[in-house]
C-alpha positions in Angstrom: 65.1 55.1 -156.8 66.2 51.7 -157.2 68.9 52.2 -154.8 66.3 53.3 -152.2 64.0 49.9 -153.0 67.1 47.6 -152.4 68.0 49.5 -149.3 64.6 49.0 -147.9 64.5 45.6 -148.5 67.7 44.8 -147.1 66.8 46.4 -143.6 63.7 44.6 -143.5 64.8 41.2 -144.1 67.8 41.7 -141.0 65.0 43.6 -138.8 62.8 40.5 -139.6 65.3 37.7 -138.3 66.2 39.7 -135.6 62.8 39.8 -134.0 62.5 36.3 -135.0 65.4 35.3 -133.1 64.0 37.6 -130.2 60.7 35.5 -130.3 62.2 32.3 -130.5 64.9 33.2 -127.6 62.3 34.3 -125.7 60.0 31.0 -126.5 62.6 28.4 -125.8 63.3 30.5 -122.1 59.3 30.1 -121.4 59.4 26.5 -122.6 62.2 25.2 -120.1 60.8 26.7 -116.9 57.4 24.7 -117.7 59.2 21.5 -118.5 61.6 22.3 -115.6 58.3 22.6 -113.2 56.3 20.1 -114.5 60.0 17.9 -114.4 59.7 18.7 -110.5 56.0 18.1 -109.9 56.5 14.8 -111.4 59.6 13.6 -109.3 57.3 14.6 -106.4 54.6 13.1 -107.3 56.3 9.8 -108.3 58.1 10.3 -104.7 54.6 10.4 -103.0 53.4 7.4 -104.5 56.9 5.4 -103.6 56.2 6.1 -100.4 52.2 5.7 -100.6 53.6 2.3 -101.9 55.8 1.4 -99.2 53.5 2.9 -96.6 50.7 0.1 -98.0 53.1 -2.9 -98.2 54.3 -2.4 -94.5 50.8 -2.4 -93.6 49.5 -5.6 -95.8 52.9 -6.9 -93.8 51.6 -6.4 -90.3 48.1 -7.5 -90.3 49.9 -10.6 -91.5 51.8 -11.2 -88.4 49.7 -11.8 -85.3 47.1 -14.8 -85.5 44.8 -15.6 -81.9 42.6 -18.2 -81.4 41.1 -20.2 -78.6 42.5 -23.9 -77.2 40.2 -24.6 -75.1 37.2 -23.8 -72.9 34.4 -25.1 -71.2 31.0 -25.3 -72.9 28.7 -24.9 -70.2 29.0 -23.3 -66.3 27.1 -22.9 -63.4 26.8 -19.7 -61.1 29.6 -18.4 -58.8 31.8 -21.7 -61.1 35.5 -20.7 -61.8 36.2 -21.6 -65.3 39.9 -21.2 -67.4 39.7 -20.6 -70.8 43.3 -21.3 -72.7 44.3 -19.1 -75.9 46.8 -19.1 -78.2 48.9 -16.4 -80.2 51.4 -17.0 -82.8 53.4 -14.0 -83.7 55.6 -14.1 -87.3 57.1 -10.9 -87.1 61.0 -10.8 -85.5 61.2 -7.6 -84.1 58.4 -6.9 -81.2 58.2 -5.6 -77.2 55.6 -7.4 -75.8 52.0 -9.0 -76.3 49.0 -7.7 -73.9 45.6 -8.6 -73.3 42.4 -6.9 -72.8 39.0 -7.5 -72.0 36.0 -5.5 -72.9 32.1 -5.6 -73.3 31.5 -8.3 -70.8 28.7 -8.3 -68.1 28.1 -10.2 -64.7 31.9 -11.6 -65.6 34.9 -11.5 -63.2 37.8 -11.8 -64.3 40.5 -13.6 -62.2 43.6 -13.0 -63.6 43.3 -9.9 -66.2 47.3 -9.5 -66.0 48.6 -13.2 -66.8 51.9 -13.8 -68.2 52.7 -15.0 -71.7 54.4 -18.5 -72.1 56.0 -19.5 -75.0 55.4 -23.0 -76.2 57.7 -22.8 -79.6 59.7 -19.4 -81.0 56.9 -17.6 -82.0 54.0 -19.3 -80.5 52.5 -18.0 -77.0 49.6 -19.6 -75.0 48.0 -18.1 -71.4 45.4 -18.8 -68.9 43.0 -17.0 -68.0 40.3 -17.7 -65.3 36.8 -16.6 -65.3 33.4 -16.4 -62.9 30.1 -16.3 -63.7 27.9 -13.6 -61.1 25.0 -14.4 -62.7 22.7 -16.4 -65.5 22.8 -12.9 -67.3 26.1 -13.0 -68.5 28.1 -11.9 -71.5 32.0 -13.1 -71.6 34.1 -10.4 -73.1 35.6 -10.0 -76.2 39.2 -10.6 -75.9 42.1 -8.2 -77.6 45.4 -9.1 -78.1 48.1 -6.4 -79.0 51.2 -6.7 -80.0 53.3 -4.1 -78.8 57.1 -2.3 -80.1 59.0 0.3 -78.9 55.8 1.2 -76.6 53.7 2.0 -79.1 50.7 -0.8 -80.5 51.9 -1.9 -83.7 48.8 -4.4 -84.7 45.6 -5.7 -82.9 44.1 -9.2 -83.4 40.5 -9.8 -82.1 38.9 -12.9 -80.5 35.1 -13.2 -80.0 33.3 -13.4 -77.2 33.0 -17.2 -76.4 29.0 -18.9 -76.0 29.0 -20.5 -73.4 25.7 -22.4 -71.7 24.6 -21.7 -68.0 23.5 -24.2 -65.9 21.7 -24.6 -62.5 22.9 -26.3 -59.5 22.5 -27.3 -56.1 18.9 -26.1 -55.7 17.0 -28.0 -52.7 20.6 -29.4 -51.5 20.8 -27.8 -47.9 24.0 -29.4 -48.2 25.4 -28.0 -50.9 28.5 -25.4 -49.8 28.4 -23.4 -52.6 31.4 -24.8 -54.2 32.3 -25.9 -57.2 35.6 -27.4 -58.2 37.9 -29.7 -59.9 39.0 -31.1 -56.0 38.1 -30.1 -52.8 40.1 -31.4 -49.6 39.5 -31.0 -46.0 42.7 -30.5 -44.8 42.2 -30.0 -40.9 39.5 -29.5 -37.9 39.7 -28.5 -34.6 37.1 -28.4 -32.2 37.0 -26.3 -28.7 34.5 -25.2 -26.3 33.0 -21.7 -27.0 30.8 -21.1 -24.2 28.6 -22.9 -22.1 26.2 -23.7 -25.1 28.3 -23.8 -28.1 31.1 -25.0 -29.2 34.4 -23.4 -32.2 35.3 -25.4 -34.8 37.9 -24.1 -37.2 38.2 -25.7 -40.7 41.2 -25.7 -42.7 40.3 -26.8 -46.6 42.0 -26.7 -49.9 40.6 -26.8 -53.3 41.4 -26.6 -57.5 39.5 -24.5 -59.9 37.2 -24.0 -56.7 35.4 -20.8 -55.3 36.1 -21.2 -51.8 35.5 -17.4 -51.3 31.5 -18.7 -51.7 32.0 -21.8 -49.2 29.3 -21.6 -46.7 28.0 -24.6 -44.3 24.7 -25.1 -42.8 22.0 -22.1 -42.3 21.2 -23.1 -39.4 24.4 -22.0 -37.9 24.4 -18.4 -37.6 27.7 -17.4 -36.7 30.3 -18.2 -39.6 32.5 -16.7 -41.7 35.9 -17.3 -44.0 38.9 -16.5 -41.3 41.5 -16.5 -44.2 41.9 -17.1 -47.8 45.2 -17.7 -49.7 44.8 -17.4 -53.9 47.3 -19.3 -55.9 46.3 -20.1 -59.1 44.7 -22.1 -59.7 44.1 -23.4 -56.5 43.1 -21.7 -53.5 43.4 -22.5 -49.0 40.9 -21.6 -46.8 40.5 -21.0 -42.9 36.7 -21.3 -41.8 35.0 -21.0 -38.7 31.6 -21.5 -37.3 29.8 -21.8 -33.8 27.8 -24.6 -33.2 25.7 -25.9 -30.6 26.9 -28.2 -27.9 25.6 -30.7 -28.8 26.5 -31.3 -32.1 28.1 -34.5 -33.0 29.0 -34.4 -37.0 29.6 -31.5 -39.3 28.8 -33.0 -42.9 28.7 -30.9 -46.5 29.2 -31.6 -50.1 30.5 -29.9 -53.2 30.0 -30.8 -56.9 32.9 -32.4 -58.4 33.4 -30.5 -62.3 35.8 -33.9 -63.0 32.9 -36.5 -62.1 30.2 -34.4 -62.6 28.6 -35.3 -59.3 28.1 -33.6 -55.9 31.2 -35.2 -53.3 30.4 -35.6 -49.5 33.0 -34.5 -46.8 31.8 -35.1 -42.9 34.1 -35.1 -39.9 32.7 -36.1 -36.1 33.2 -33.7 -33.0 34.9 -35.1 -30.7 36.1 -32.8 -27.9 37.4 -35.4 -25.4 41.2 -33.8 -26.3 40.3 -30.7 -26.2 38.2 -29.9 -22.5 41.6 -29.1 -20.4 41.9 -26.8 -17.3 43.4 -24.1 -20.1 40.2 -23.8 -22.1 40.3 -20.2 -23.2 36.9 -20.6 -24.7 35.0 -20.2 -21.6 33.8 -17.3 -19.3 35.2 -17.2 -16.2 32.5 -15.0 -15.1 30.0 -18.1 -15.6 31.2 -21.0 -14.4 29.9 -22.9 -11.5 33.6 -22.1 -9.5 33.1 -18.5 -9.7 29.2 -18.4 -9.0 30.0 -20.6 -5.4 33.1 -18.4 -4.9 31.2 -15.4 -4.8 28.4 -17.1 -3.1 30.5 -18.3 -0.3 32.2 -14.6 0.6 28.8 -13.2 0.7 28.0 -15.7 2.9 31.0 -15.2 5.2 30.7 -11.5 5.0 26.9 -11.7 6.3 27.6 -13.7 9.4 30.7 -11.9 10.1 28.3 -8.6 10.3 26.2 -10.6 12.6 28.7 -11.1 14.9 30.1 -8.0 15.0 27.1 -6.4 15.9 26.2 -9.9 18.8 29.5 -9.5 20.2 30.7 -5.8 19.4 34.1 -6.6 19.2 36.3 -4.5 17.0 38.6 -7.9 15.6 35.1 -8.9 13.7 34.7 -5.7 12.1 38.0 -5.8 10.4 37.3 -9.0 9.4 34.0 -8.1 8.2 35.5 -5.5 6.3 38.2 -7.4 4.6 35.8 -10.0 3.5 33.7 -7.1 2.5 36.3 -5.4 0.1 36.9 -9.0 -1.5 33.4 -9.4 -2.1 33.0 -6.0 -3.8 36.5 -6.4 -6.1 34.6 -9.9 -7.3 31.2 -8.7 -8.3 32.4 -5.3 -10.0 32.1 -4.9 -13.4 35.6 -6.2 -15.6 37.5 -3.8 -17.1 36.6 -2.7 -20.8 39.2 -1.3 -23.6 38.5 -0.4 -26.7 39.6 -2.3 -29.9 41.2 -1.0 -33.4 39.5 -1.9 -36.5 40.4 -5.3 -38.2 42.1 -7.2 -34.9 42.0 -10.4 -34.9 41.0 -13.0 -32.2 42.7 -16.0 -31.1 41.7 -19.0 -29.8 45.0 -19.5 -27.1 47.3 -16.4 -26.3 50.0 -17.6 -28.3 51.5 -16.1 -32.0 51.0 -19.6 -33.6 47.3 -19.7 -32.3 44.5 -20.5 -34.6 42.6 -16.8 -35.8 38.9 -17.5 -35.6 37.4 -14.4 -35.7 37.8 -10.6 -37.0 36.4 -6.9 -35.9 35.2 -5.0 -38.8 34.7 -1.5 -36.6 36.6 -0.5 -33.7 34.9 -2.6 -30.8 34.4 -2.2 -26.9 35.8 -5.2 -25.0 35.2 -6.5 -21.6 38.9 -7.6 -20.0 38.8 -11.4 -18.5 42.1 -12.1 -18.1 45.7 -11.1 -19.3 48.6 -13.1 -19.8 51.7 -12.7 -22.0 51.3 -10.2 -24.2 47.4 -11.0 -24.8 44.2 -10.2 -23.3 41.3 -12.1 -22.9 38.3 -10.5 -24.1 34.8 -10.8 -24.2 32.4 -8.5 -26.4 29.5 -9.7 -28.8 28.6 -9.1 -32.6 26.3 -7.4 -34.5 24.1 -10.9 -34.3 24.6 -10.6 -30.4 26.8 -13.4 -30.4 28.8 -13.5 -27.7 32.5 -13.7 -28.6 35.6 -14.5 -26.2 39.6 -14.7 -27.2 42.4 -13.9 -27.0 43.7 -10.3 -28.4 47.4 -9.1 -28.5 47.9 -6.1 -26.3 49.3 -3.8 -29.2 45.6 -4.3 -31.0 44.2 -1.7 -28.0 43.6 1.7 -28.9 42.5 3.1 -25.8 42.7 1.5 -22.0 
C-alpha cells in the first residue's frame, strides 16, 4: 500500500511539470508573435510620421520662398488711358523652372501684355511690366497670380490683390479732344493731295508713349476717316491716319491730354497743297474734269456736222469720216471697265510700292477701271458712306476681270 501511495505521487509531480512546461512553451510562443506584431506596427507607424514630418517641413519651406508685391502704379485713370503697373517677385528657393503670371476676376480691363517677360534685377529678385486699359468707369483690375514653376509642375503660388484704383473723366465738351491719352504724343509727318473736285487726302503719320492711338479720332465733322496702320511696340506705339476733307480747308488742329503735365497739348499743321497739284495727280477723276467734258463735247460736235454734210453733199468721203468720228465718240462716253476686288486690298495714293496706303476694302468690292499703268490700276468705287474713293490698286489684288 505504501509503495502504491509513493508511486502515485511520483507520477503526478513529473506529469505536473510536464504540462507546466507545455503551458509555458506554448505561452512564451504566443507572447513573441504579439510583441513581434506590435514591434512591426510600431516601426510603421514611426515610419509614417517621419515622413508626415518631412512631408510638413518641405511644405513650411516652400510657402517661404516666393514673396510678390507691387512697385508701382498709377492712382487714378481715365477711360480708354493705357496705364503700366510694375511688380516685383523675389524668389529664395535655388532650384526652380520658371515664374508665370496670371490674371483673373477682372472686368471692362484689357490687358496689354498678359505674356511679359521676367527681368532679373539681382539673383533672386525679378520685376515686369505690365500694361493695362480701362473700357469703362465699371471696372475691376484683376487679381494677379504669380507661380513659380519646376520640372513643369507648380510648386507654390503667391497672390497679389486687385489694385484700387480711381476713375476719372476727361475731355467732355472738347470737340478737340482726339481721344488720346499719353505720356507724349508727336506728329511725325503730313501730306496733303487732292481727292476730288471737292475734297482733298491728307495722310498723318504720328507717334506716341503710353498712348492709345488705336482710339485717335479727329474732327466729327469729317466723315470719312479711319487708322491706315498701327505698329505696337511697347510701350510706345506709330500710327498712319487718314481723313477726307473739304477743299477748302486750311488748318487741321487737335489736342491730347498730356498724363506728364497733366494738361491737354495742342498739335495743328496748315494745308498747303501748292507742292502737291502736278499734271500726275492721281487723286482726281479723269472722267470729270473740264479737259475730258470739252473733249467729248468737241467730237460730238464734229460728228454732227460731219452727218450734215454727208447727207448736203452725199459724198461717200464724209460718211467715213462721220463714221470714224462716230466710233471715237462712242469708245469715250461708254461706261469704264469694272473688276472686282479681293477682301482687305489696299489703296494707294501713286502706283508705286513705296506709295502712301490710305485706304482699305473690308468686303470684296466692285471697281470702275480709270487708268492702268505699271503694275497698278486706277480705280474708282465708293463706300458704304457713298464716299467716293479713287487709287491706285496693284493688279495681283483683282479677283475677277
Amino acid at each position: 500500500m505504501k509503495h502504491l501511495l509513493l508511486l502515485l505521487l511520483i507520477s503526478q509531480f513529473v506529469f505536473s511539470n510536464v504540462l507546466q512546461t507545455e503551458e509555458l512553451s506554448v505561452f512564451d510562443k504566443s507572447e513573441n508573435k504579439i510583441l513581434e506584431k506590435e514591434n512591426k506596427s510600431l516601426k510603421k507607424e514611426n515610419k509614417n510620421k517621419k515622413e508626415y514630418k518631412e512631408h510638413i517641413v518641405e511644405k513650411v519651406a516652400i510657402s517661404k520662398t516666393l514673396y510678390s508685391s507691387y512697385l508701382s502704379y498709377p492712382k487714378f485713370v481715365y477711360q480708354k488711358q493705357r496705364f503700366e503697373v510694375n511688380i516685383k517677385t523675389i524668389v529664395t528657393r535655388n532650384k526652380f523652372q520658371r515664374l508665370e503670371v496670371r490674371f483673373v476676376d477682372s472686368k471692362n480691363i484689357t490687358i496689354l501684355n498678359p505674356h511679359s517677360n521676367w527681368k532679373v534685377k539681382k539673383n533672386s529678385e525679378f520685376v515686369n511690366k505690365f500694361y493695362f486699359k480701362i473700357n469703362s468707369k465699371n471696372f475691376v483690375m484683376p487679381k494677379i497670380q504669380i507661380l513659380l514653376y519646376l520640372k513643369n509642375k507648380v510648386i507654390e503660388v503667391s497672390y497679389l490683390n486687385p489694385l484700387y484704383i480711381k476713375y476719372q473723366t476727361l475731355g467732355l465738351g472738347n470737340k478737340k479732344f482726339s481721344k488720346v491719352i499719353a505720356k507724349d504724343l508727336k506728329l511725325i509727318s503730313f501730306k496733303t493731295k487732292q481727292y476730288n473736285n471737292k475734297e482733298l487726302l491728307t495722310v498723318l503719320e504720328l507717334t506716341g508713349e503710353n498712348a492709345n492711338l488705336e482710339d485717335f479720332v479727329l474732327s466729327e465733322n469729317y466723315k470719312e476717316q479711319g487708322i491706315t496702320f498701327l505698329k505696337e511696340y511697347f510701350p510706345s506705339q506709330s500710327l498712319i491716319y487718314h481723313v477726307i476733307i473739304p477743299i477748302h480747308t486750311r488748318k487741321i488742329s487737335f489736342n491730347y491730354y498730356n498724363t506728364d503735365t497733366k494738361r491737354f497739348k495742342n498739335i495743328s499743321f496748315a494745308i498747303d497743297l501748292k507742292n502737291d497739284l502736278v499734271s500726275t495727280q492721281t487723286d482726281l477723276n479723269p472722267s470729270n474734269s473740264n479737259f475730258e467734258f470739252y473733249k467729248k463735247t468737241a467730237i460730238a460736235i464734229i460728228v454732227l456736222l460731219l452727218l450734215i454734210l454727208t447727207i448736203w453733199k452725199r459724198k461717200v468721203i464724209f460718211l467715213i469720216f462721220t463714221l470714224i468720228f462716230l466710233i471715237i465718240l462712242i469708245i469715250y462716253i461708254m461706261p469704264n471697265k469694272t473688276i472686282i476686288l479681293s477682301k482687305n486690298v489696299v489703296i494707294y495714293i501713286l502706283p508705286t510700292k513705296n506709295s502712301t496706303i490710305f485706304h482699305q476694302t473690308n468686303k470684296e468690292q466692285v471697281v470702275e477701271i480709270l487708268n492702268q499703268k505699271a503694275g497698278f490700276y486706277k480705280v474708282l468705287f465708293n463706300t458704304k458712306n457713298n464716299t467716293e474713293i479713287i487709287g491706285w490698286i496693284k493688279e495681283k489684288d483683282v479677283i475677277k476681270n
